[in-house]
N, CA, C and O atoms as a GROMACS GRO file, in nm:
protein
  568
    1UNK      N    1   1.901   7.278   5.238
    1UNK     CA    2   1.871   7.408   5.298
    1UNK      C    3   1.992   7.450   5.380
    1UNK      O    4   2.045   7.367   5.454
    2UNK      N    5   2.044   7.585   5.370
    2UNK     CA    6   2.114   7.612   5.423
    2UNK      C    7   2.147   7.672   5.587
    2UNK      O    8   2.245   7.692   5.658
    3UNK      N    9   1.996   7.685   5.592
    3UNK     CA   10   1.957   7.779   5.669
    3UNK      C   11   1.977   7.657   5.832
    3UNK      O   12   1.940   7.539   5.827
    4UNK      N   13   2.031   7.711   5.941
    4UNK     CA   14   2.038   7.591   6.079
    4UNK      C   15   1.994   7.619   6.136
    4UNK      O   16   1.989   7.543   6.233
    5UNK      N   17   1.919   7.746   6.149
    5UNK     CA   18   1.840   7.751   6.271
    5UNK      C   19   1.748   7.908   6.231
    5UNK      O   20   1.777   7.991   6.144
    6UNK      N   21   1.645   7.910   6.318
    6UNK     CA   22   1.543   7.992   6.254
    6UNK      C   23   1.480   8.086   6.348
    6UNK      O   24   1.374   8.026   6.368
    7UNK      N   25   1.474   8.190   6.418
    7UNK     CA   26   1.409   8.251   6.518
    7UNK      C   27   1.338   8.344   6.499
    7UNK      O   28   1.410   8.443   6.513
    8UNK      N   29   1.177   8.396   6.460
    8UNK     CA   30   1.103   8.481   6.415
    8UNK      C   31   1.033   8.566   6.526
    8UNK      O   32   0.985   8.476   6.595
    9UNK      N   33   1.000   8.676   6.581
    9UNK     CA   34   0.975   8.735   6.608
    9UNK      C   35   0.852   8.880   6.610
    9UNK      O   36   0.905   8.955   6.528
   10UNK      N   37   0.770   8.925   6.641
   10UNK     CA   38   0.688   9.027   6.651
   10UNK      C   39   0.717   9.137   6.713
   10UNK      O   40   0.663   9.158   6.821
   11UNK      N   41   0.824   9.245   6.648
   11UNK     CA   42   0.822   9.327   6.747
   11UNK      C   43   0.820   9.476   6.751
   11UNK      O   44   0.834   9.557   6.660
   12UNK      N   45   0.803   9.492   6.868
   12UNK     CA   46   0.755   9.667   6.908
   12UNK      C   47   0.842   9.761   6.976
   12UNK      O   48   0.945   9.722   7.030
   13UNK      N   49   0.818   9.848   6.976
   13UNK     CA   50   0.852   9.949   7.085
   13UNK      C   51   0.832  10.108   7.065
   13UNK      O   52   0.847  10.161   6.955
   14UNK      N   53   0.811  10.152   7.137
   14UNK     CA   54   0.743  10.313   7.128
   14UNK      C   55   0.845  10.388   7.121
   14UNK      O   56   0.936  10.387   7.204
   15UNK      N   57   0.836  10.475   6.997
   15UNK     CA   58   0.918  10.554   6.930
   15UNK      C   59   0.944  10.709   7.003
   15UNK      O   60   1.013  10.802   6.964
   16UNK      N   61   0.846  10.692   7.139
   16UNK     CA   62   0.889  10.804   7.236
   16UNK      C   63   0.980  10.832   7.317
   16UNK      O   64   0.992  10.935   7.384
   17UNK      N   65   1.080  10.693   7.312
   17UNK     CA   66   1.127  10.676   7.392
   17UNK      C   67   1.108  10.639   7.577
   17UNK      O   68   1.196  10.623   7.662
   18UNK      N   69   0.924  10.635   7.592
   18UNK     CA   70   0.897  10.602   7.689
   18UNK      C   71   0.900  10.428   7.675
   18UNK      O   72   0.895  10.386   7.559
   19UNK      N   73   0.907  10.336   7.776
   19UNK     CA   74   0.893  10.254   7.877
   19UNK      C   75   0.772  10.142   7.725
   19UNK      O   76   0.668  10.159   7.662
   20UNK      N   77   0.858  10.059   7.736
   20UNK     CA   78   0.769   9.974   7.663
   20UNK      C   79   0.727   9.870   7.777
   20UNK      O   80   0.796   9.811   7.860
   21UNK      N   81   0.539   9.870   7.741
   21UNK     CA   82   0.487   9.798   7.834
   21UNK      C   83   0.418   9.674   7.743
   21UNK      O   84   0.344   9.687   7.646
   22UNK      N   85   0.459   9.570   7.797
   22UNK     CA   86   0.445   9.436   7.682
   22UNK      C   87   0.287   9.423   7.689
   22UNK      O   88   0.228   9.388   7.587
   23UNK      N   89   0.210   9.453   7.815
   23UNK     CA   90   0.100   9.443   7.863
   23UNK      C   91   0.020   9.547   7.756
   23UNK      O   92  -0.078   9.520   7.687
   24UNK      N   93   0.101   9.686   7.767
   24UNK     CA   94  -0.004   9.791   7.673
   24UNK      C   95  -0.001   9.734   7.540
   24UNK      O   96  -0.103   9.719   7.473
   25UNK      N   97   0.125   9.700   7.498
   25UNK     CA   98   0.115   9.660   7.370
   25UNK      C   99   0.030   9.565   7.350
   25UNK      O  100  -0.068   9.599   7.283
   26UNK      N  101   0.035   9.422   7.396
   26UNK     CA  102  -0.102   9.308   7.406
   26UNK      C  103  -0.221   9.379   7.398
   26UNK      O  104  -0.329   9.326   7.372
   27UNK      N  105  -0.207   9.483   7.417
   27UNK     CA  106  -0.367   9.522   7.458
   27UNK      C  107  -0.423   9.594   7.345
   27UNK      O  108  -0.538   9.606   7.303
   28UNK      N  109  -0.293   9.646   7.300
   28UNK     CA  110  -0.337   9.708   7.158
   28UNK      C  111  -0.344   9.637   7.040
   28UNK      O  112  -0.400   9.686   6.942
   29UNK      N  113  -0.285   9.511   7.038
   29UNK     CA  114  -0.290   9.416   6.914
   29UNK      C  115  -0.475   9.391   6.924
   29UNK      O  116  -0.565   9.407   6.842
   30UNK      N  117  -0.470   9.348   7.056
   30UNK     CA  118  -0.660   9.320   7.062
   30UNK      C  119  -0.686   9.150   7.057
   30UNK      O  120  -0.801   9.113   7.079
   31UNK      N  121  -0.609   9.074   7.036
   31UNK     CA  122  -0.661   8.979   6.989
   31UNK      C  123  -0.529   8.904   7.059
   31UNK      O  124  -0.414   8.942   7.083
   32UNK      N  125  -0.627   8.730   7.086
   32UNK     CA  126  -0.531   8.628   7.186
   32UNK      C  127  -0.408   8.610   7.139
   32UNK      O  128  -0.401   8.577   7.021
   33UNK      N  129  -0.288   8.625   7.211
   33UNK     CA  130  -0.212   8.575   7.179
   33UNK      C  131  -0.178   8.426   7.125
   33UNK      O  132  -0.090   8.388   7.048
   34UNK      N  133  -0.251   8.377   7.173
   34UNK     CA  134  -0.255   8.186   7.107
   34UNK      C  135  -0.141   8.116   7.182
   34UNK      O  136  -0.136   8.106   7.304
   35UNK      N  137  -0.023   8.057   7.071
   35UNK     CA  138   0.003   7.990   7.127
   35UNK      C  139   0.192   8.086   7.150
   35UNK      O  140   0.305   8.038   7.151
   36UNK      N  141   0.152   8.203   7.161
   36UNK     CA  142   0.292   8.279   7.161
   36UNK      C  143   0.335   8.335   7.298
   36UNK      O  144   0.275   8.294   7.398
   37UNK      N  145   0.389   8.383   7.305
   37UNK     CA  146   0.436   8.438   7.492
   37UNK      C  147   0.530   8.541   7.391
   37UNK      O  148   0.559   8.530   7.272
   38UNK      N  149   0.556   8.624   7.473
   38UNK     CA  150   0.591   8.784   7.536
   38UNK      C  151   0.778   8.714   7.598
   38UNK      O  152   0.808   8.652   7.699
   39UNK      N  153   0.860   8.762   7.488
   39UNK     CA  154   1.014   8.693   7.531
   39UNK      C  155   1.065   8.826   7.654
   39UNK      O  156   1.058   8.947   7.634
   40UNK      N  157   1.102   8.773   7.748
   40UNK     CA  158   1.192   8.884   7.821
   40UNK      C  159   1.273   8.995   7.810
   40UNK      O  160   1.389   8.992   7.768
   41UNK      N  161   1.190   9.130   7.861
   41UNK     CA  162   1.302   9.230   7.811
   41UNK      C  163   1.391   9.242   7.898
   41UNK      O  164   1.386   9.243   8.021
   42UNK      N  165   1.511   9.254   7.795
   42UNK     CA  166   1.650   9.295   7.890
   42UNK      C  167   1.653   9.388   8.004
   42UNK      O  168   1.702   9.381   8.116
   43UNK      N  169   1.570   9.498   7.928
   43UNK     CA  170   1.534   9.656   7.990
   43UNK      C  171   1.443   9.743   7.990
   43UNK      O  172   1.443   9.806   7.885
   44UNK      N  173   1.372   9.772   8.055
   44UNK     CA  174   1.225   9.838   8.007
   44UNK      C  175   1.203   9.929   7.871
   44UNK      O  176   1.096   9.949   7.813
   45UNK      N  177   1.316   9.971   7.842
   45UNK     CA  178   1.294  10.011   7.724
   45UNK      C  179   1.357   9.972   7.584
   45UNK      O  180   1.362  10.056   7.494
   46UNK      N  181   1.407   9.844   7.567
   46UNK     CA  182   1.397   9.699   7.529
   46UNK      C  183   1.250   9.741   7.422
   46UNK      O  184   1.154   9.816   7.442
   47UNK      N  185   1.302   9.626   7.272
   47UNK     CA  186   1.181   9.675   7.202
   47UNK      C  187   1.124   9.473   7.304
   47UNK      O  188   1.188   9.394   7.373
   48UNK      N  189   0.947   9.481   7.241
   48UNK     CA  190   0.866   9.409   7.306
   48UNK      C  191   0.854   9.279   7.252
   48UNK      O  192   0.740   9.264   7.206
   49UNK      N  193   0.926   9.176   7.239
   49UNK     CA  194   0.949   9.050   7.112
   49UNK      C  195   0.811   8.961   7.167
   49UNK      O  196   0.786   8.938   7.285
   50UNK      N  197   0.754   8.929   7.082
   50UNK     CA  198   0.674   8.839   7.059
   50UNK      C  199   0.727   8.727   6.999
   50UNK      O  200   0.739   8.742   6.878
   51UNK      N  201   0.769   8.605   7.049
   51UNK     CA  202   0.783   8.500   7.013
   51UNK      C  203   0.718   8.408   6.955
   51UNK      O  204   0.638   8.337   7.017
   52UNK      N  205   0.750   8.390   6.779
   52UNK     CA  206   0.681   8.349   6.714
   52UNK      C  207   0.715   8.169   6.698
   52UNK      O  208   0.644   8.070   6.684
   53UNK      N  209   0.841   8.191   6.706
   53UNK     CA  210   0.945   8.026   6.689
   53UNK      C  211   1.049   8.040   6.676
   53UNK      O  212   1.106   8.140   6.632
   54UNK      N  213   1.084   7.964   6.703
   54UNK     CA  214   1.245   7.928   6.736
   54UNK      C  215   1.291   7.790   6.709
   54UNK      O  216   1.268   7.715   6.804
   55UNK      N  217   1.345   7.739   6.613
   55UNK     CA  218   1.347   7.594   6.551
   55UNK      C  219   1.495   7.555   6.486
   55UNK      O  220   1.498   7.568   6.363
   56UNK      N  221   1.591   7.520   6.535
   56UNK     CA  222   1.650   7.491   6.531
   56UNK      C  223   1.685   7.295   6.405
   56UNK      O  224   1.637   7.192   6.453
   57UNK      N  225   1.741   7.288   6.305
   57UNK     CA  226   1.754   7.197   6.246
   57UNK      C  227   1.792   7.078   6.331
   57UNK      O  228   1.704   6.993   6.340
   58UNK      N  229   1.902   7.055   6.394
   58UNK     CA  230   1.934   6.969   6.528
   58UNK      C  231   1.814   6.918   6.537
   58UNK      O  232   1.785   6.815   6.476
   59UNK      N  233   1.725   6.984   6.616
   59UNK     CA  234   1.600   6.871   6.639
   59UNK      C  235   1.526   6.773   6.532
   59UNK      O  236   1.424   6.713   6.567
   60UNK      N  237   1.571   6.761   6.418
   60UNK     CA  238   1.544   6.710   6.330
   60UNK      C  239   1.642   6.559   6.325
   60UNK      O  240   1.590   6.448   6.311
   61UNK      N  241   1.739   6.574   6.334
   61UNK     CA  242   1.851   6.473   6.337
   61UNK      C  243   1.811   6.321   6.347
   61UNK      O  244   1.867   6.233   6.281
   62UNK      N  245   1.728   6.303   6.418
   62UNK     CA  246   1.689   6.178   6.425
   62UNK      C  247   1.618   6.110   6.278
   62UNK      O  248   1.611   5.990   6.253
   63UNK      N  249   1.584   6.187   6.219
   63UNK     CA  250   1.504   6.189   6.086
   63UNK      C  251   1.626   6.145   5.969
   63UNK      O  252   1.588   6.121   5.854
   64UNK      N  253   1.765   6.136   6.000
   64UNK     CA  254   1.869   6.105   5.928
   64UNK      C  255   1.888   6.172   5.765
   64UNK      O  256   1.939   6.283   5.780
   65UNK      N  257   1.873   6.153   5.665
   65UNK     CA  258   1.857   6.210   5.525
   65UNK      C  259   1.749   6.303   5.499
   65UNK      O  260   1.753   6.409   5.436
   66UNK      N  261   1.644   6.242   5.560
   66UNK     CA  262   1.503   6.358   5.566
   66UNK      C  263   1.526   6.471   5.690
   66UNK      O  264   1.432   6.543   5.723
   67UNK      N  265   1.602   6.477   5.727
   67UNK     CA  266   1.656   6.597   5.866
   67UNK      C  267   1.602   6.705   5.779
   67UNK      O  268   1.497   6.746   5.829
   68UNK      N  269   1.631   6.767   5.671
   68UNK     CA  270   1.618   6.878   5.625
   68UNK      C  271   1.489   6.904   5.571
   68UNK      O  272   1.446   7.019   5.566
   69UNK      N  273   1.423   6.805   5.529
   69UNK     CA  274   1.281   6.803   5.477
   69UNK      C  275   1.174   6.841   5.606
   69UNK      O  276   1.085   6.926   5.610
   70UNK      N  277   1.222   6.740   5.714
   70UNK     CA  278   1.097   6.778   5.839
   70UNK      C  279   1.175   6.898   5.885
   70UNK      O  280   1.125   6.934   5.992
   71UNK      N  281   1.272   6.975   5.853
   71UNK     CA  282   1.340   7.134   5.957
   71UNK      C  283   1.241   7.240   5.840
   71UNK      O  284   1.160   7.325   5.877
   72UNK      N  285   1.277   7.205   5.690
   72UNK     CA  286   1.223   7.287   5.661
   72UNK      C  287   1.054   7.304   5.636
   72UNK      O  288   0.996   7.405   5.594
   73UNK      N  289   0.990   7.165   5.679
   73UNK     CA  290   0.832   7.162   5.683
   73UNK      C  291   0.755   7.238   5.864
   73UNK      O  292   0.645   7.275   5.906
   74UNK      N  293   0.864   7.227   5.904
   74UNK     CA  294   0.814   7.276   6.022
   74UNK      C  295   0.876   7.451   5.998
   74UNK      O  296   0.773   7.517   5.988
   75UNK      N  297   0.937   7.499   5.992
   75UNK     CA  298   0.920   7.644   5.941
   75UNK      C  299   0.886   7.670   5.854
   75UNK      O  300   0.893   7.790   5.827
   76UNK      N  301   0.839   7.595   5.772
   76UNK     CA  302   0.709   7.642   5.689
   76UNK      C  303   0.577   7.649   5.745
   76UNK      O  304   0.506   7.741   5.704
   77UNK      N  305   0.534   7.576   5.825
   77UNK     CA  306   0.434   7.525   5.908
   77UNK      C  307   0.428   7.664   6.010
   77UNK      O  308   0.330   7.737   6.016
   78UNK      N  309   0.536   7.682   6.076
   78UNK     CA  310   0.591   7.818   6.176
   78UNK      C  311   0.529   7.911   6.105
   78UNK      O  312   0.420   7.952   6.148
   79UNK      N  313   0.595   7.976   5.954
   79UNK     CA  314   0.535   8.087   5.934
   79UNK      C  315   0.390   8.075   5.878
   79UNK      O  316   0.342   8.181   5.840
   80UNK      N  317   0.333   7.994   5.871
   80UNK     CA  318   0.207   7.982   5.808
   80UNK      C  319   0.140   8.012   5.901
   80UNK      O  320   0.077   8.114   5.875
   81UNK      N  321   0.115   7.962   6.030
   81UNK     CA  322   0.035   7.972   6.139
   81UNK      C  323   0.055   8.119   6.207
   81UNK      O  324  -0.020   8.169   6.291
   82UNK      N  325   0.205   8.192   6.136
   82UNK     CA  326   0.223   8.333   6.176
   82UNK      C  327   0.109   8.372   6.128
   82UNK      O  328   0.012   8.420   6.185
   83UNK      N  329   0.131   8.344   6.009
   83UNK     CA  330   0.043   8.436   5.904
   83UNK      C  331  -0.107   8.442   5.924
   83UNK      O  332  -0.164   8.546   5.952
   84UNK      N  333  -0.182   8.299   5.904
   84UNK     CA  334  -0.329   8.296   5.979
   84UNK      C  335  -0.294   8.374   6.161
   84UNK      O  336  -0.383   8.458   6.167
   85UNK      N  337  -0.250   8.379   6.235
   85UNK     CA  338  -0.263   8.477   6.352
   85UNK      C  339  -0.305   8.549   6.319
   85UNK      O  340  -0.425   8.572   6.306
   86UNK      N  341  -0.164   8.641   6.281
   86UNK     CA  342  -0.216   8.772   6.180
   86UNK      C  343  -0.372   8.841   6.115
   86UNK      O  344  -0.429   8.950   6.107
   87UNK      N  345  -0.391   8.708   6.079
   87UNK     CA  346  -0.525   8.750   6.005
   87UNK      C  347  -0.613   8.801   6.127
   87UNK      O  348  -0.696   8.892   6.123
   88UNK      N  349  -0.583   8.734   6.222
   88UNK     CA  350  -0.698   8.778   6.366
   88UNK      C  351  -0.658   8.942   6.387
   88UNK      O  352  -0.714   9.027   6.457
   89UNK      N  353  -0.592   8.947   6.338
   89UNK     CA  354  -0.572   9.163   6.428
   89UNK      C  355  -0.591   9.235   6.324
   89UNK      O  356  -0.533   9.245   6.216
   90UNK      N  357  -0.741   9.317   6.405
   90UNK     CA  358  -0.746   9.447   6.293
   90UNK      C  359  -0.699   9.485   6.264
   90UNK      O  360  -0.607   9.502   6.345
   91UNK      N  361  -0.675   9.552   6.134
   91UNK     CA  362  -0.575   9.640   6.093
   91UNK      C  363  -0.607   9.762   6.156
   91UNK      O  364  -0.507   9.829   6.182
   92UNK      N  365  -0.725   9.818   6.193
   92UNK     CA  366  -0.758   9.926   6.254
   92UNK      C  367  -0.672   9.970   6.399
   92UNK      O  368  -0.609  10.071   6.432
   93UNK      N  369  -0.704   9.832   6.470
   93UNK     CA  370  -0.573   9.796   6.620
   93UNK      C  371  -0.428   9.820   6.598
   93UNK      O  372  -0.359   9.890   6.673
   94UNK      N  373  -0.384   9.759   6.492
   94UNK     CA  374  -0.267   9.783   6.444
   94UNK      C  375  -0.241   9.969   6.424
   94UNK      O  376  -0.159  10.024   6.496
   95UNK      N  377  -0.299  10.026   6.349
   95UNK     CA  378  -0.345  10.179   6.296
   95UNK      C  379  -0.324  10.240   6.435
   95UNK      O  380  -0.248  10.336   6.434
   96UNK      N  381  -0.375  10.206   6.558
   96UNK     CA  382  -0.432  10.261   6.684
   96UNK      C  383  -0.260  10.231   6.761
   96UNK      O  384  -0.198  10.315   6.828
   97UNK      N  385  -0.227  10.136   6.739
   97UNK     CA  386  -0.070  10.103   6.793
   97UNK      C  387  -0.004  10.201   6.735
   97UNK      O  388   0.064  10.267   6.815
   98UNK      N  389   0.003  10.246   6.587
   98UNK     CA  390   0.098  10.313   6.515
   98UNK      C  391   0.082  10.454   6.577
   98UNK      O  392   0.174  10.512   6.634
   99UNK      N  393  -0.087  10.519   6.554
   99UNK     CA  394  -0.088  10.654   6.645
   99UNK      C  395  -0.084  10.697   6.767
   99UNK      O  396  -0.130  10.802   6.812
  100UNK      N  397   0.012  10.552   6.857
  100UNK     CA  398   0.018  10.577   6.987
  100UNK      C  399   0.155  10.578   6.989
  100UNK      O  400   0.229  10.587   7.088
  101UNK      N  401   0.189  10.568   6.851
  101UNK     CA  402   0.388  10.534   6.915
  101UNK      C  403   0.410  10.454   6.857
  101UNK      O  404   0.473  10.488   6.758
  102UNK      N  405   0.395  10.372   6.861
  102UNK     CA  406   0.470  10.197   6.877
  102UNK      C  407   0.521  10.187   6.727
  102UNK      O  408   0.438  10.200   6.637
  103UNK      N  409   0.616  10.172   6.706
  103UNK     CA  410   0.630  10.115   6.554
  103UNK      C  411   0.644   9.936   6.588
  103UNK      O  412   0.659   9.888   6.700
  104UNK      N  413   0.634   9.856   6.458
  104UNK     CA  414   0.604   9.718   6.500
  104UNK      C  415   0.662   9.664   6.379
  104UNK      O  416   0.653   9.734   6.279
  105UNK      N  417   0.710   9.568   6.371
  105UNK     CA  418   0.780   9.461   6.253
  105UNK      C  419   0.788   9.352   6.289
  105UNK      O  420   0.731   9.310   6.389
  106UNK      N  421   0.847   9.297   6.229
  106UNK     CA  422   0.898   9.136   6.244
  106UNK      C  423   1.055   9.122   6.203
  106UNK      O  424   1.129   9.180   6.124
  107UNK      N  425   1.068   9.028   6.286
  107UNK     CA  426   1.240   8.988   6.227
  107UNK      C  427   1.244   8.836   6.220
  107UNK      O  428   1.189   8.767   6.305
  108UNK      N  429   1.306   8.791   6.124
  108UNK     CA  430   1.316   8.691   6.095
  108UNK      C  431   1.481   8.683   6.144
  108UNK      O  432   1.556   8.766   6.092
  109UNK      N  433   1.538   8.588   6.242
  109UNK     CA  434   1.720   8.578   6.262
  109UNK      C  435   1.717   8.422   6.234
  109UNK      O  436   1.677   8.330   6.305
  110UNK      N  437   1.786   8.421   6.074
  110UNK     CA  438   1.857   8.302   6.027
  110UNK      C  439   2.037   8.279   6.011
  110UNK      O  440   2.115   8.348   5.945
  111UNK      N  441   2.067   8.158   6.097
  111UNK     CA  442   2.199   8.136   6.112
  111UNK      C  443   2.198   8.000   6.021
  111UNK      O  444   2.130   7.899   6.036
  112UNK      N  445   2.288   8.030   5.930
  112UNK     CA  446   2.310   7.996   5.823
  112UNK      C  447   2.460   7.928   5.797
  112UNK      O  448   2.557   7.998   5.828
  113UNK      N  449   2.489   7.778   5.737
  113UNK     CA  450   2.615   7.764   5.745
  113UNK      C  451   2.705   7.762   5.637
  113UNK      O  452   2.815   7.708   5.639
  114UNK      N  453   2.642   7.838   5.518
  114UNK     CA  454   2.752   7.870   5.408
  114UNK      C  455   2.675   7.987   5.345
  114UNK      O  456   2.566   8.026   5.388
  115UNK      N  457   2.737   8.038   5.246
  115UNK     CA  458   2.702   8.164   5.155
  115UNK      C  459   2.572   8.129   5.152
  115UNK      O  460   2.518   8.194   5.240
  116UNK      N  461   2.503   8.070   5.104
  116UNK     CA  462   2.393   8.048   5.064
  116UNK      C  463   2.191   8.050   5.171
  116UNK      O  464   2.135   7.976   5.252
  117UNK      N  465   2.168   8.143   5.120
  117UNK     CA  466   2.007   8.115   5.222
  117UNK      C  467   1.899   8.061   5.135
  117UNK      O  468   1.862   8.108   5.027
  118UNK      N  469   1.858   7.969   5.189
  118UNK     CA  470   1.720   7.946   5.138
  118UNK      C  471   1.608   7.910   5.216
  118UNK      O  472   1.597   7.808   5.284
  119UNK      N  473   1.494   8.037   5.197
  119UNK     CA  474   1.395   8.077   5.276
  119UNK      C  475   1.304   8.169   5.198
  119UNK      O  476   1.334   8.258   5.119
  120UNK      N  477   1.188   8.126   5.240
  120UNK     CA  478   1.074   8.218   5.124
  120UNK      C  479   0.963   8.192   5.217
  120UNK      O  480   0.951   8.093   5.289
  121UNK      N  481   0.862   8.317   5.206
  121UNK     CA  482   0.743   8.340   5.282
  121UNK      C  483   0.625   8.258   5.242
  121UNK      O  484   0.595   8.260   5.123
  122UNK      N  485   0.558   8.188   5.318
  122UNK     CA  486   0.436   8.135   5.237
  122UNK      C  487   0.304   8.258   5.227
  122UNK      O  488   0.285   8.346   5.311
  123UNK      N  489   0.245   8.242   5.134
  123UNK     CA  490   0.128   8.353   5.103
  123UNK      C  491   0.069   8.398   5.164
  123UNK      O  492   0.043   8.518   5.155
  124UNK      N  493   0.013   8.303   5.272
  124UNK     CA  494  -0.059   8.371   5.430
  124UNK      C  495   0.004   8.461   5.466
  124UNK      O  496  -0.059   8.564   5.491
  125UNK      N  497   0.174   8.463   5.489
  125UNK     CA  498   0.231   8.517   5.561
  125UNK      C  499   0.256   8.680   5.452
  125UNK      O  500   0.250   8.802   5.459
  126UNK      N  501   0.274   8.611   5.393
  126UNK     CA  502   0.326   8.757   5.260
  126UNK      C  503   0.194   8.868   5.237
  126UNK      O  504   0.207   8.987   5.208
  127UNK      N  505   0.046   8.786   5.260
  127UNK     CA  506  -0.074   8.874   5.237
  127UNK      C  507  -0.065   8.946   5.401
  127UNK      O  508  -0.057   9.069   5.406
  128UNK      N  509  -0.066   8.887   5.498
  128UNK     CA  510  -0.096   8.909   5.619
  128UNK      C  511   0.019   9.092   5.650
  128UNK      O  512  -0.011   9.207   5.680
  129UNK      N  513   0.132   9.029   5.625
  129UNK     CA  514   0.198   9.117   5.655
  129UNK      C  515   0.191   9.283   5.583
  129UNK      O  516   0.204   9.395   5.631
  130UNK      N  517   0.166   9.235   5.456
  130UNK     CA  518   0.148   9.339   5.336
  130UNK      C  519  -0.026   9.437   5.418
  130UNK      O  520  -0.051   9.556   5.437
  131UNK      N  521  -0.100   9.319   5.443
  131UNK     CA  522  -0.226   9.369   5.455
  131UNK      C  523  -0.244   9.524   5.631
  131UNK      O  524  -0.313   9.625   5.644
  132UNK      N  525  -0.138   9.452   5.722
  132UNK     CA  526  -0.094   9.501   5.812
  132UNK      C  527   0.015   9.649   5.821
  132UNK      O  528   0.026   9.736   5.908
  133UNK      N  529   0.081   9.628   5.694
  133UNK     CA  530   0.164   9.710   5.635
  133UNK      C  531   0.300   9.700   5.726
  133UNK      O  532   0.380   9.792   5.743
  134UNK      N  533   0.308   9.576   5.779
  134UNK     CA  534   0.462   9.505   5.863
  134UNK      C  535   0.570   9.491   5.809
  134UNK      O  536   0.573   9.391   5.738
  135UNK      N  537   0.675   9.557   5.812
  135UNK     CA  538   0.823   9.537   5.746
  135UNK      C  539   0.882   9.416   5.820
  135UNK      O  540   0.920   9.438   5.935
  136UNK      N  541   0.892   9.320   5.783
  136UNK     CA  542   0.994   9.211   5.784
  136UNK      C  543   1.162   9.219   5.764
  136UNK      O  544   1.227   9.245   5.663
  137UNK      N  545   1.191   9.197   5.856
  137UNK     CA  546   1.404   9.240   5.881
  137UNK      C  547   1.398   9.071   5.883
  137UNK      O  548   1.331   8.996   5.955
  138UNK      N  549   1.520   9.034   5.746
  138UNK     CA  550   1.562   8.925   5.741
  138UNK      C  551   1.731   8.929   5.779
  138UNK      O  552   1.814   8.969   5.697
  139UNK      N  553   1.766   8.881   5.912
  139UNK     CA  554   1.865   8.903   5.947
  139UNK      C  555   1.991   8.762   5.951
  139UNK      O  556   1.962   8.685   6.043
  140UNK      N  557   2.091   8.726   5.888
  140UNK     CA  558   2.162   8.637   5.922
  140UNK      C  559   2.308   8.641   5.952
  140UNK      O  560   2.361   8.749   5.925
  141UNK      N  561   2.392   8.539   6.007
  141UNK     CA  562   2.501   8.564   6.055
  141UNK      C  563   2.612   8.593   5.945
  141UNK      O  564   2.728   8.598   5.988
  142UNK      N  565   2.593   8.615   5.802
  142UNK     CA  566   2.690   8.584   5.723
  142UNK      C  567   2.638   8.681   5.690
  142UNK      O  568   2.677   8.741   5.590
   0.00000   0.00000   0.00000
């Protein structure tokens, strides 16, 4: 796998140009955040990142030859559990975010150490998002 490190994201911000409030937004998803937190905005009007994971290959290292097998089972594991979240928020809530402003996506930021990426959505995540109607930005350093 080429891919070294992995940082996924949920995010928002109101297309009015008013004041993104991480609080209004939570409130409009409707449903627990779990096991995610609300990343720091730079600036109040800063879009609203929901921190999905952040997984870095390094922590794998100890695993020696299998390093890449447990980096890439645990971001698989990452987006899967995105994806069942997901399933918890109405799409209706979502609908109610969109006619208040907010546009919302996801970004996927993969740093990558040669030409090559390899990364693919698992089905939870691919139905969830589709079902939500969420554009996914796959972003990397190369």
């Amino acid at each position: 796998m080429a891919v070294q490190h992995m940082r996924i994201v949920l995010s928002a911000y109101l297309t009015n140009g008013q004041v993104n409030d991480a609080a209004e937004y939570l409130r409009g998803l409707g449903v627990s955040t779990g096991p995610y937190s609300v990343a720091p905005q730079p600036s109040p009007k800063a879009a609203v990142n929901l921190e999905i994971g952040n997984i870095e290959a390094a922590e794998f290292a100890e695993h020696g030859d299998e390093q890449w097998n447990h980096f890439e089972a645990a971001v698989g594991q990452c987006l899967s559990r995105f994806g069942e979240w997901l399933a918890t928020v109405p799409t209706q809530n979502m609908d109610r975010l969109r006619d208040a402003g907010w546009k919302v996506w996801s970004i996927a930021n993969l740093w990558i150490d040669q030409d090559q990426m390899d990364f693919h959505l698992p089905p939870v995540l691919s139905a969830q998002l589709g079902r939500l109607e969420l554009e996914l930005y796959v972003l990397s350093n190369e």
